[in-house]
Structures are given as structure tokens and as C-alpha cells.
N, CA, C and O of each residue as an XYZ file, in Angstrom:
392
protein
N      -9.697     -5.260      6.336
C     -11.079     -5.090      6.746
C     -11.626     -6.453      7.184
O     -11.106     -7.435      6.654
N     -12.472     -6.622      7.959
C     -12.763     -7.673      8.479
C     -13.611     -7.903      8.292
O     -14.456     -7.033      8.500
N     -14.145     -9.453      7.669
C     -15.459     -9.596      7.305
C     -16.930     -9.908      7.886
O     -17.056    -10.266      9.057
N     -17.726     -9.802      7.269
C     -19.533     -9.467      8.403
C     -18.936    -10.164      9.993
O     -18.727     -9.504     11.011
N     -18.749    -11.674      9.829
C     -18.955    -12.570     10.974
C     -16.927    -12.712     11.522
O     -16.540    -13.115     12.619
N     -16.439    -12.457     10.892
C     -15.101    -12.636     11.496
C     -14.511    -11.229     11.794
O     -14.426    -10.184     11.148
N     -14.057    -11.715     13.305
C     -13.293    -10.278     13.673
C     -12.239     -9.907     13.303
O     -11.308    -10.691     13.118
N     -12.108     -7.968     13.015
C     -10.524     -7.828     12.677
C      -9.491     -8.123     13.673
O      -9.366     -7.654     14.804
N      -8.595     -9.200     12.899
C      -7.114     -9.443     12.911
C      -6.510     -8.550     12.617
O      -6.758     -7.865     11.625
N      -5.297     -8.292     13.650
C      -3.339     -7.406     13.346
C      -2.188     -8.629     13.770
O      -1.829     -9.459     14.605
N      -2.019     -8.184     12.851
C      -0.083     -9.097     13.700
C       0.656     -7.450     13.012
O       0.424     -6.651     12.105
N       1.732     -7.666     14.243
C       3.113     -6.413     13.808
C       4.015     -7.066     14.094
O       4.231     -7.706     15.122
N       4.688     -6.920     13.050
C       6.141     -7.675     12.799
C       6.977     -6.164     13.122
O       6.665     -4.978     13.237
N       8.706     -7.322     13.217
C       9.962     -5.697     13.048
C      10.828     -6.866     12.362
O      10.575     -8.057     12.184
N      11.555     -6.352     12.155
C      13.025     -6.601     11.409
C      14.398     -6.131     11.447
O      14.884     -5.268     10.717
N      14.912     -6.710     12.266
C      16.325     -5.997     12.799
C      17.357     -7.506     12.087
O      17.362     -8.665     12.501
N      18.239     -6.817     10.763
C      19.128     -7.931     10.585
C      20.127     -8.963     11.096
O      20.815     -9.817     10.537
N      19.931     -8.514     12.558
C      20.500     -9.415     13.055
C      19.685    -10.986     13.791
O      20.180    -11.923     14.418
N      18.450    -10.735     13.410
C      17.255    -11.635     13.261
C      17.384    -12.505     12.545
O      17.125    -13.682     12.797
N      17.944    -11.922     11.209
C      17.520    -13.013     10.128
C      15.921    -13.723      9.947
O      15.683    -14.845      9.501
N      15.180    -12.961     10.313
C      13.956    -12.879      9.799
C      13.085    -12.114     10.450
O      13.570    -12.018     11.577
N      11.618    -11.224     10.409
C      10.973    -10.871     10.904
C      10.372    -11.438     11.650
O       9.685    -12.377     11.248
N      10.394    -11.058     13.178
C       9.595    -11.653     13.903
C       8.329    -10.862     14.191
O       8.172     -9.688     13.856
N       7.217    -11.791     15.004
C       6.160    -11.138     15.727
C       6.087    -10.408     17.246
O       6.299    -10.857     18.372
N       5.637     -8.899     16.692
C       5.588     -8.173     17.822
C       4.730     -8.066     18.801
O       4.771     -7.932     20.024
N       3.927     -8.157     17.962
C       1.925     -7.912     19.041
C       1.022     -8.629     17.580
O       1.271     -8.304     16.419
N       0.045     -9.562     17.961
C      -0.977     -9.581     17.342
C      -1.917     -9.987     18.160
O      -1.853    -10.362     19.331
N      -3.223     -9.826     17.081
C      -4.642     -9.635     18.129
C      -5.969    -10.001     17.237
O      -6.018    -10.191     16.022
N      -6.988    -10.041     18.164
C      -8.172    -10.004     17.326
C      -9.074     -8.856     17.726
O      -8.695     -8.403     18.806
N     -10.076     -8.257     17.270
C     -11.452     -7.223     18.043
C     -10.658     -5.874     18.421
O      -9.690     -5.304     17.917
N     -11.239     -5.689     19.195
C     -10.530     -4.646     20.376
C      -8.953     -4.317     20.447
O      -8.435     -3.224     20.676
N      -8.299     -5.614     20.179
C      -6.347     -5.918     20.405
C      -6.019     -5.450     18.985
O      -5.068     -4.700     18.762
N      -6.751     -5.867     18.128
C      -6.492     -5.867     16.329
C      -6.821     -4.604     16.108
O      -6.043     -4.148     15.270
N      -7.647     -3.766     16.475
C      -8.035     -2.059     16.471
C      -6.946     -1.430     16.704
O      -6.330     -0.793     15.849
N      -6.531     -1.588     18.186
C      -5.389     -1.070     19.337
C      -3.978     -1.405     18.629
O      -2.968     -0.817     19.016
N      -3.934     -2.114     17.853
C      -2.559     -2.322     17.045
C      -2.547     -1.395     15.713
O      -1.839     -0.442     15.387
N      -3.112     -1.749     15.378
C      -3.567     -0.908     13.993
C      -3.576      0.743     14.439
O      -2.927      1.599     13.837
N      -4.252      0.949     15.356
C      -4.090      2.807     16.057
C      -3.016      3.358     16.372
O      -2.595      4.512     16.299
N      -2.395      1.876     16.932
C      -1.048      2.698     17.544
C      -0.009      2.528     16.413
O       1.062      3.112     16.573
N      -0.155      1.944     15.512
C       0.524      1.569     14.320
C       0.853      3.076     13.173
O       1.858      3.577     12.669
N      -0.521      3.345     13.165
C      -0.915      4.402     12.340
C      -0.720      5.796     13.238
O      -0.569      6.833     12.591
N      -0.715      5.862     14.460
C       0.091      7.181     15.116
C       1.562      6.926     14.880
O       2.208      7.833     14.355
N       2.078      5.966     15.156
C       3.772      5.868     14.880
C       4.140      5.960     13.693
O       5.295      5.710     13.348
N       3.038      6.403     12.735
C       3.602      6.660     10.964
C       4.183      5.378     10.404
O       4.874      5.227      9.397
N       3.710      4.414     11.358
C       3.728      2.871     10.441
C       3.228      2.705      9.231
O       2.848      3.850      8.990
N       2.894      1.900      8.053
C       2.061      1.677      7.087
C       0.995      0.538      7.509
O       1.533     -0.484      7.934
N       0.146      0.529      7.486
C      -0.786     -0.353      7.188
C      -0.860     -1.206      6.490
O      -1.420     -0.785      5.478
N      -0.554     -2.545      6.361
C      -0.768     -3.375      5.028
C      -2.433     -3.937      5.441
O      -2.711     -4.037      6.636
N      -3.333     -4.234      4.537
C      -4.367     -5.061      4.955
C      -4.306     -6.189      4.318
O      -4.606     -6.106      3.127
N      -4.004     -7.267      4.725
C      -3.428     -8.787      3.416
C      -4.033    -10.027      4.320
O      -3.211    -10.833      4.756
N      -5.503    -10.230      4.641
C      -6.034    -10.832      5.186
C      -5.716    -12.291      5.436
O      -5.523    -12.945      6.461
N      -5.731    -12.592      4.066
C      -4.903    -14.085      3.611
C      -3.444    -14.425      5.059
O      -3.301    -15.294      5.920
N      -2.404    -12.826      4.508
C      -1.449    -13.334      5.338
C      -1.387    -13.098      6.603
O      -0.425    -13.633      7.153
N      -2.394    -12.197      7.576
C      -2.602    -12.297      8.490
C      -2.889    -13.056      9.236
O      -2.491    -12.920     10.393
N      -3.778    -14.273      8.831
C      -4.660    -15.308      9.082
C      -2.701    -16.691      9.265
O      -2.294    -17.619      9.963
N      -2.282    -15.910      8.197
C      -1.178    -17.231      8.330
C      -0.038    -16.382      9.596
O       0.959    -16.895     10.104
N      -0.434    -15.359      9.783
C       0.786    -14.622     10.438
C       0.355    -14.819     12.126
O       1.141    -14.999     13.056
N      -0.949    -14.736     12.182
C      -1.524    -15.291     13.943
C      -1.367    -16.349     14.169
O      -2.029    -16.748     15.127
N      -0.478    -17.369     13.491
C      -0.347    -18.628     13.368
C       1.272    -18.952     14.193
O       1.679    -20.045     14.586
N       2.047    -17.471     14.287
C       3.299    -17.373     14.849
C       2.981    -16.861     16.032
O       2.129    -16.013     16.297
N       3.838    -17.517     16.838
C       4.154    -17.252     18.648
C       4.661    -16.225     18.333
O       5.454    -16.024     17.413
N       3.953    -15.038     19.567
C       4.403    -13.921     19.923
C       6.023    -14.150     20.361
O       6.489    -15.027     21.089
N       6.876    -12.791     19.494
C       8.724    -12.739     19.424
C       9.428    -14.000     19.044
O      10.484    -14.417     19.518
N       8.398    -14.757     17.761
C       9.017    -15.949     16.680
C       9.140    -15.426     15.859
O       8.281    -14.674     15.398
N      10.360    -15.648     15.322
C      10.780    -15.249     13.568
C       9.453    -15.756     13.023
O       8.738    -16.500     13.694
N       9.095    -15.302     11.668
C       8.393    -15.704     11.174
C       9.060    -17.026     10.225
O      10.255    -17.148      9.957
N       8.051    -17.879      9.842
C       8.887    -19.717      9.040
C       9.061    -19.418      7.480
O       8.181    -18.846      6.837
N      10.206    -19.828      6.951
C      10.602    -20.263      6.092
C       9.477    -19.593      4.662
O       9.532    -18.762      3.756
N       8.470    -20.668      5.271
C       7.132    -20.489      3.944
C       6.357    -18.933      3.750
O       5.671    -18.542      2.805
N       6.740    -18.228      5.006
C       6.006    -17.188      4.710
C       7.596    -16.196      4.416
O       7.490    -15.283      5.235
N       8.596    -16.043      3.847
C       9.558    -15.204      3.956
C       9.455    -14.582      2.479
O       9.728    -13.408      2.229
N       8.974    -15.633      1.424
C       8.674    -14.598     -0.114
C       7.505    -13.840      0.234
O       7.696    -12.759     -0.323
N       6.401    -13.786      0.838
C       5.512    -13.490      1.154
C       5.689    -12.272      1.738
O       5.222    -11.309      1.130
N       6.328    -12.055      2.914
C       6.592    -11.297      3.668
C       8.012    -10.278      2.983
O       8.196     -9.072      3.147
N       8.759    -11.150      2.292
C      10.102    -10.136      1.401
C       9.688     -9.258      0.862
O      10.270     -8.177      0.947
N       8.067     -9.459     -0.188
C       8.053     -9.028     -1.280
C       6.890     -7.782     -0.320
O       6.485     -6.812     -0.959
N       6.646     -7.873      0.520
C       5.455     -6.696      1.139
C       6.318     -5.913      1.461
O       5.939     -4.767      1.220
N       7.853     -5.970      2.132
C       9.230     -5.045      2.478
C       9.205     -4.505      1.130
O       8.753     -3.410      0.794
N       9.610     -5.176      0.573
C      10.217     -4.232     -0.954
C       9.333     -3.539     -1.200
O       9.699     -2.412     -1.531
N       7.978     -3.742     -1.189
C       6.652     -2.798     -1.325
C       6.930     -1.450     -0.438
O       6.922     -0.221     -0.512
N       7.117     -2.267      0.229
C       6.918     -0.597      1.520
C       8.373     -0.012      1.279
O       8.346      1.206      1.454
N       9.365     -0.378      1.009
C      11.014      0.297      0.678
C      10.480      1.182     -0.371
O      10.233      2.368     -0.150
N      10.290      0.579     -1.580
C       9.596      1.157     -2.635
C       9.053      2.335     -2.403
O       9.688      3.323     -2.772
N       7.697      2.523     -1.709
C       7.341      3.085     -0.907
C       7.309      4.225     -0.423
O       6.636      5.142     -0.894
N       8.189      4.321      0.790
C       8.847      4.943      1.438
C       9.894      5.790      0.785
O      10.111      6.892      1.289
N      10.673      5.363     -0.430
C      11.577      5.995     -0.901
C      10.779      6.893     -2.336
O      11.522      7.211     -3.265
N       9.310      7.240     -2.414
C       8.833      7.364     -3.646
C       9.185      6.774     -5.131
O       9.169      7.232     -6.273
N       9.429      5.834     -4.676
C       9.754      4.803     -6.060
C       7.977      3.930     -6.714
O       7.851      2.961     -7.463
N       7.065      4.647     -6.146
C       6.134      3.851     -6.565
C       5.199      4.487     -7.647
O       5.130      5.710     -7.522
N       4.519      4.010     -8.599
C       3.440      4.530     -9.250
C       2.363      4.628     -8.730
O       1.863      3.800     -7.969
N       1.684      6.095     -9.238
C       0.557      6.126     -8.655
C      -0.521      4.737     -8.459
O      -1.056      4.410     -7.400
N      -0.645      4.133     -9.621
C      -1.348      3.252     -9.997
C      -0.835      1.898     -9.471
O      -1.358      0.816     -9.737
N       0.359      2.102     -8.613
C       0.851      0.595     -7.477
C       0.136      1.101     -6.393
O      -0.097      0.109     -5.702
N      -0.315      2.018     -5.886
C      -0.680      2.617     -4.634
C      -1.802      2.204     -4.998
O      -2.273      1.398     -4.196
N      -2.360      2.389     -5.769
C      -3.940      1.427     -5.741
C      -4.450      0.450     -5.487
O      -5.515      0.120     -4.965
N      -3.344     -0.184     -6.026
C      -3.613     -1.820     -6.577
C      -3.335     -2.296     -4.834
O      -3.963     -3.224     -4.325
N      -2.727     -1.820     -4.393
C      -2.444     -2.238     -2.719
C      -3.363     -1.521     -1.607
O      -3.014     -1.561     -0.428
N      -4.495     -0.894     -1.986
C      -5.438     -0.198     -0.843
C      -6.685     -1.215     -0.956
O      -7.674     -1.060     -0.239
């Protein structure tokens, strides 16, 4: 969610192991940050909202791996969504992440 005076931010990452790290797909601000997020959420993507790491994630050139410093950061939001995805989660983890 984006706050009173700052506009909403998206970055979309992918991950194909032959990367060796997630890179950046599309990110945006206003209007671009909406349009990512829409088309995100029709393709049955998940949504993360992690403002903090967004702010560090518009910080990567569009189709750059993401660096070093953000890879626990970014590992541990995968395992979230694996988790996830495979119903391995508690109700009460689904909270704590909306």
C-alpha cells in the first residue's frame, strides 16, 4: 500500500535456475506500479506487499539479477510463497503476511 504522499511502487522478479538469482522483470511507480500488480494478479501471481523491499528492489536495472545483499531477503519470501502454494502454511502465517 502506498503511503498518503508517496506513490505505489511494483518490481516483478522471475527465477529460472539457470540465473542463479532472481532477476527484474518490470518495475514501476503510479499508473506502471497499478498495471503490474493487475496483470500480476490476473496471471494468479501472489502479491507480496514488502515496501521496505521494494524501495530496495527499484534500486535494480531492469533484467539484473538481483545483488548479493538482497538474496536472504528475497530466499526467504520464495520459501514463503513454496510454502504457500503447496498448503504447507498456517492459517495464522497467512495473516501475519497480509
Amino acid at each position: 500500500m502506498a503511503e498518503a504522499n508517496k506513490p505505489l511502487q511494483a518490481v516483478a522478479l522471475t527465477y529460472e535456475m539457470e540465473d542463479g538469482a532472481p532477476r527484474v522483470v518490470a518495475k514501476g511507480r503510479g499508473l506502471m506500479a497499478e498495471e503490474i500488480i493487475r496483470r500480476a494478479k490476473e496471471a494468479g501471481v501472489y502479491v507480496h506487499e514488502s515496501p521496505e523491499l521494494v524501495s530496495l528492489l527499484m534500486q535494480v536495472d531492469l533484467d539484473e539479477r538481483i545483488p548479493p545483499a538482497l538474496y536472504v531477503a528475497v530466499a526467504e519470501l520464495l520459501a514463503w510463497l513454496y510454502r504457500l502454494e503447496q498448503g504447507l502454511l498456517e492459517p495464522s502465517e497467512l495473516k501475519s503476511a497480509q
